[in-house]
C-alpha positions in Angstrom: 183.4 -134.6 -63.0 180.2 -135.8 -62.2 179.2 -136.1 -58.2 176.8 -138.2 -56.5 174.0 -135.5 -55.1 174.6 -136.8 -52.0 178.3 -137.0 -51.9 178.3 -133.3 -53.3 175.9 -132.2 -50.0 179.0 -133.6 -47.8 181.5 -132.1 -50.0 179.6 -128.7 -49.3 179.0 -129.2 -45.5 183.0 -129.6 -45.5 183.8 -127.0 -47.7 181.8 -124.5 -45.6 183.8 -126.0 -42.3 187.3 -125.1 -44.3 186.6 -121.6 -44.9 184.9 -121.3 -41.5 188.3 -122.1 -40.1 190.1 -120.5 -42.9 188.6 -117.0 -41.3 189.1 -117.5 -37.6 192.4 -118.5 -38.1 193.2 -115.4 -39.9 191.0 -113.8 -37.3 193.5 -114.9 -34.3 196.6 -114.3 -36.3 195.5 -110.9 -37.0 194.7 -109.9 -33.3 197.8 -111.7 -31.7 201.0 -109.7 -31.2 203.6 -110.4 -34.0 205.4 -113.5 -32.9 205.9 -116.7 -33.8 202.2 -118.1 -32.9 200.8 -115.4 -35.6 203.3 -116.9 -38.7 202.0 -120.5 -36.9 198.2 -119.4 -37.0 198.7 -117.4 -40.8 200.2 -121.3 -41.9 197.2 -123.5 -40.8 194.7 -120.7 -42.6 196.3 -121.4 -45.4 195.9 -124.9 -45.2 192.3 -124.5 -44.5 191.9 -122.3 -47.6 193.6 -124.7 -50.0 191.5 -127.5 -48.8 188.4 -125.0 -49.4 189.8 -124.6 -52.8 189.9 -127.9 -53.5 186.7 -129.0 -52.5 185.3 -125.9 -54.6 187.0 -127.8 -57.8 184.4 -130.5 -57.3 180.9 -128.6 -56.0 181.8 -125.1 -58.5 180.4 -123.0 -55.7 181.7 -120.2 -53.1 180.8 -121.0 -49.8 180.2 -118.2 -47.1 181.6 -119.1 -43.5 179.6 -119.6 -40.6 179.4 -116.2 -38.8 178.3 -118.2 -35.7 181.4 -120.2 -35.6 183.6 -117.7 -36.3 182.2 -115.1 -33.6 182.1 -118.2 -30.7 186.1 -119.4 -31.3 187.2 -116.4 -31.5 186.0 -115.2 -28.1 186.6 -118.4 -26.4 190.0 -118.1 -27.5 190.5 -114.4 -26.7 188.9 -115.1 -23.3 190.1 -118.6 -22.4 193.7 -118.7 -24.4 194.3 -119.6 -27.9 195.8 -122.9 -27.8 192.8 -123.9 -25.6 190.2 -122.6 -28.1 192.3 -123.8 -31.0 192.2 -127.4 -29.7 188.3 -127.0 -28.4 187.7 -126.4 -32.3 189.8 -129.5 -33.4 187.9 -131.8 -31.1 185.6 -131.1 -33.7 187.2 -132.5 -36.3 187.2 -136.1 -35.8 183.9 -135.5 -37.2 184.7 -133.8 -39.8 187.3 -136.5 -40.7 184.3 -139.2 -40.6 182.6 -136.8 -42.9 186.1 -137.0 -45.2 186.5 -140.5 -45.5 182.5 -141.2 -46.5 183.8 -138.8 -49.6 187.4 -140.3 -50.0 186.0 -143.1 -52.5 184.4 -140.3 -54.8 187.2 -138.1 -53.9 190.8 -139.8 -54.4 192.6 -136.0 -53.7 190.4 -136.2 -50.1 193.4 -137.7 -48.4 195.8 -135.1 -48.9 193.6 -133.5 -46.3 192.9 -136.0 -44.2 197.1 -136.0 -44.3 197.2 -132.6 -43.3 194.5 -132.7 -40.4 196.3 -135.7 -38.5 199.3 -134.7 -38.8 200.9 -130.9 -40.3 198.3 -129.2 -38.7 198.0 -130.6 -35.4 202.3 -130.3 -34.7 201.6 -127.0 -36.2 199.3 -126.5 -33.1 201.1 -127.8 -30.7 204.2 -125.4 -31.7 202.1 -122.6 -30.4 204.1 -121.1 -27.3 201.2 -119.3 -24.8 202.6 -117.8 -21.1 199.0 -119.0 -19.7 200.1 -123.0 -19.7 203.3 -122.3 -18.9 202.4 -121.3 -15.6 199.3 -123.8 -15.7 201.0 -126.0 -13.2 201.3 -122.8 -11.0 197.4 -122.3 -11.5 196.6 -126.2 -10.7 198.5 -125.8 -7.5 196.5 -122.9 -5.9 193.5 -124.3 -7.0 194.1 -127.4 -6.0 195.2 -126.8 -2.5 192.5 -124.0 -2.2 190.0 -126.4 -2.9 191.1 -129.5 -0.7 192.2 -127.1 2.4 188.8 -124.8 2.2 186.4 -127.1 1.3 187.8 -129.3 4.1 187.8 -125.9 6.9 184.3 -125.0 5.8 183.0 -128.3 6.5 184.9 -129.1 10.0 183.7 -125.2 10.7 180.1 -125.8 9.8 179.9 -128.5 12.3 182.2 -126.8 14.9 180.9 -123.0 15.2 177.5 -123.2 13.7 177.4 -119.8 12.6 177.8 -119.1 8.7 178.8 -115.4 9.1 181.7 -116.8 11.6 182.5 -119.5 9.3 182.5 -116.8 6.8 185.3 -114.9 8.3 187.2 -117.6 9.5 187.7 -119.0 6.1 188.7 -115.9 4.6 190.8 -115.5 6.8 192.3 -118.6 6.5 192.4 -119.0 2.8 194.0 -115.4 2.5 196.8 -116.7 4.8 197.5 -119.7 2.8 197.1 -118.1 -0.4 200.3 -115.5 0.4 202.0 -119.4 1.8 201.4 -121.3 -1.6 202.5 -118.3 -3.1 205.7 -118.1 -1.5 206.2 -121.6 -1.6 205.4 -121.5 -5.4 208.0 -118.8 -5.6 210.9 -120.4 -3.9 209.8 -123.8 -5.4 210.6 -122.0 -9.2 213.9 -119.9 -8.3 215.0 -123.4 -7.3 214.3 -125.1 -10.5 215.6 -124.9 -13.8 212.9 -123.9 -16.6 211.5 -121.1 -18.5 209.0 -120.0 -15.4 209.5 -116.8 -13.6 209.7 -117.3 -10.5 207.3 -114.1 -9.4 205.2 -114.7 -11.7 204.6 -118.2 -11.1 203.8 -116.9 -7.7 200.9 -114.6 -8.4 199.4 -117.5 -10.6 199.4 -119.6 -7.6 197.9 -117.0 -5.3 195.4 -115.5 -7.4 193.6 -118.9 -8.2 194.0 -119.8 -4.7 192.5 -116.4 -3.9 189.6 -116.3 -6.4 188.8 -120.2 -5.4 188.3 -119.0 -1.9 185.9 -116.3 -2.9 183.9 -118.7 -4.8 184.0 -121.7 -1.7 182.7 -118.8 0.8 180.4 -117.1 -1.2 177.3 -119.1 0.0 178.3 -118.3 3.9 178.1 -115.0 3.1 174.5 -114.4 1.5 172.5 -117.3 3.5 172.0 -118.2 6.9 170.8 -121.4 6.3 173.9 -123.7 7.7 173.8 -127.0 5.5 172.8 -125.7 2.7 175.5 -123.3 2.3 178.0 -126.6 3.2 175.9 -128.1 -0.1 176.7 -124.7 -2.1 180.4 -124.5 -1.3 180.6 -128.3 -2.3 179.1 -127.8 -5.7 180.9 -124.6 -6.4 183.9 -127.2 -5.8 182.9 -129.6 -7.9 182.0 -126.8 -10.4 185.8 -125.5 -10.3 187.0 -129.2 -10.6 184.6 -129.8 -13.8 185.8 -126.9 -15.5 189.4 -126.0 -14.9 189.4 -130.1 -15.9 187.9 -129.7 -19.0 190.4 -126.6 -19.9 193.6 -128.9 -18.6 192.6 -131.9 -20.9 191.6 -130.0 -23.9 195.0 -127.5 -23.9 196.7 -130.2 -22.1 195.3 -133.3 -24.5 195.2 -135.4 -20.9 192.5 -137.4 -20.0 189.5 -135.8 -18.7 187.7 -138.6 -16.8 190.3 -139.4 -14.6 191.6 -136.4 -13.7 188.3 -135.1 -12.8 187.7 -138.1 -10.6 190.9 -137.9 -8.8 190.4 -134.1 -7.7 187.0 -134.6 -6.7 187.5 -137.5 -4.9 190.7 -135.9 -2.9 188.5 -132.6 -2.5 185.1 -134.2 -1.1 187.3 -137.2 0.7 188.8 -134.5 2.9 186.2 -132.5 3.1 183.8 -135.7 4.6 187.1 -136.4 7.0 186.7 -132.7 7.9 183.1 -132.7 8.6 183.5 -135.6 11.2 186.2 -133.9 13.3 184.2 -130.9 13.5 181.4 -133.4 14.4 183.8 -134.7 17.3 185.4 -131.6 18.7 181.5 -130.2 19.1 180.9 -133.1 20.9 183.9 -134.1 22.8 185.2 -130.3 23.7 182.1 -128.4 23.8 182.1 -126.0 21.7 179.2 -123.9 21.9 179.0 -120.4 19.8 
């Protein structure tokens, strides 16, 4: 069958994106423990190959995979989950499918793929059973109170004791306290409802990230001396924790990332501006003088 030159150059580019994913699949299955995500992961390879295959029917060439690609997704996934770097790599798609349907007229056979990228691979994905987001509501709870409690303390402090090694301490102190809370909270919380969460486990989720937030929030305190600009540092390390565990929520989560982003910041920095003017007032008022 005669193809278009230019038709046959988007035929390729796709071709080389189906064996590209054809290779990490097989690359995840192969380094996940034998369970039901690795006879999900071997499944969509499959797909991917047949849908190489077919696109080979029309251009008569082998295409290599993209090394690149292959190397980043599978390390993301390793490193970040594989449901989350699964997903990160479907975002792509949607342009892949654009790149589909501008060959779908040449192509008829082009939308038993499209078919299969909509829909069977995409419930396919979202079979996959990962302990990480199971306990991601634990996760959003330390983080979340760690960074609307500390950010708040280290601002009313800043004003109050003027003294970022004191602040320092202080904070630490503080956030360690409420981490072991949230965590026993988060622990009672689970043995009291009914789902597949393990209560202990759920716990450590909740105050570890409440634990490592704090560490990032008081960092600045601890290796300048210069007062409102570590208040500026711990603010954008906030912000910084909100943009990122945001943008991991909506891509495992397929939630929206503008507005949860928004909300979080908005609760995080409101409190933390409330914060700031009591420990404007109780310098003032009470006298605090360190």
């Amino acid at each position: 069958m005669e193809i278009d030159p230019k038709i046959k150059k988007k035929i390729l580019q796709a071709q080389k994106n189906e064996i590209t994913e054809n290779k990490i699949y097989h690359k995840l299955a192969h380094h996940t423990k034998r369970d039901f995500n690795d006879d999900i992961l071997h499944q969509i390879a499959e797909d991917e190959l047949r849908h190489y295959n077919l696109w080979k029917k029309y251009t008569g060439v082998d295409i290599k995979p993209s090394q690149f690609k292959i190397w980043r997704y599978y390390w993301i996934a390793k490193l970040l989950g594989i449901t989350f770097g699964i997903k990160l790599m479907e975002r792509g798609e949607k342009q892949a499918q654009g790149l589909y349907r501008q060959i779908l007229a040449a192509v008829p056979e082009t939308q038993s793929i499209l078919d299969d990228e909509q829909k069977h691979e995409k419930i396919l994905i979202n079979s996959i059973q990962e302990e990480g987001l199971r306990y991601v509501g634990s996760i959003v709870l330390g983080l979340n109170d760690a960074l609307v409690e500390l950010t708040g303390v280290l601002a009313g402090l800043t004003l109050a004791l003027q003294n970022t090694r004191l602040i320092a301490v202080t904070g630490f102190i503080t956030g360690i306290a409420a981490s072991f809370s949230m965590a026993a909270s988060e622990y009672l919380s689970t043995k009291t409802e009914a789902n597949d969460k393990h209560a202990l486990r759920a716990s450590i989720y909740t105050g570890v990230a409440y634990i490592f937030t704090v560490l990032f929030l008081i960092f600045p305190y601890l290796v300048s001396d210069r007062l409102y600009l570590d208040l500026a540092w711990t603010i954008a390390n906030a912000i910084m924790v909100i943009l990122f565990f945001t943008f991991y929520i909506s891509v495992a989560r397929d939630l929206s990332f503008k507005k949860r982003f928004l909300e979080m910041a908005s609760i995080s920095l409101g409190i933390a501006l409330i914060t700031f003017g009591i420990g404007f007032l109780v310098r003032q008022f009470i006298g605090v003088e360190i």
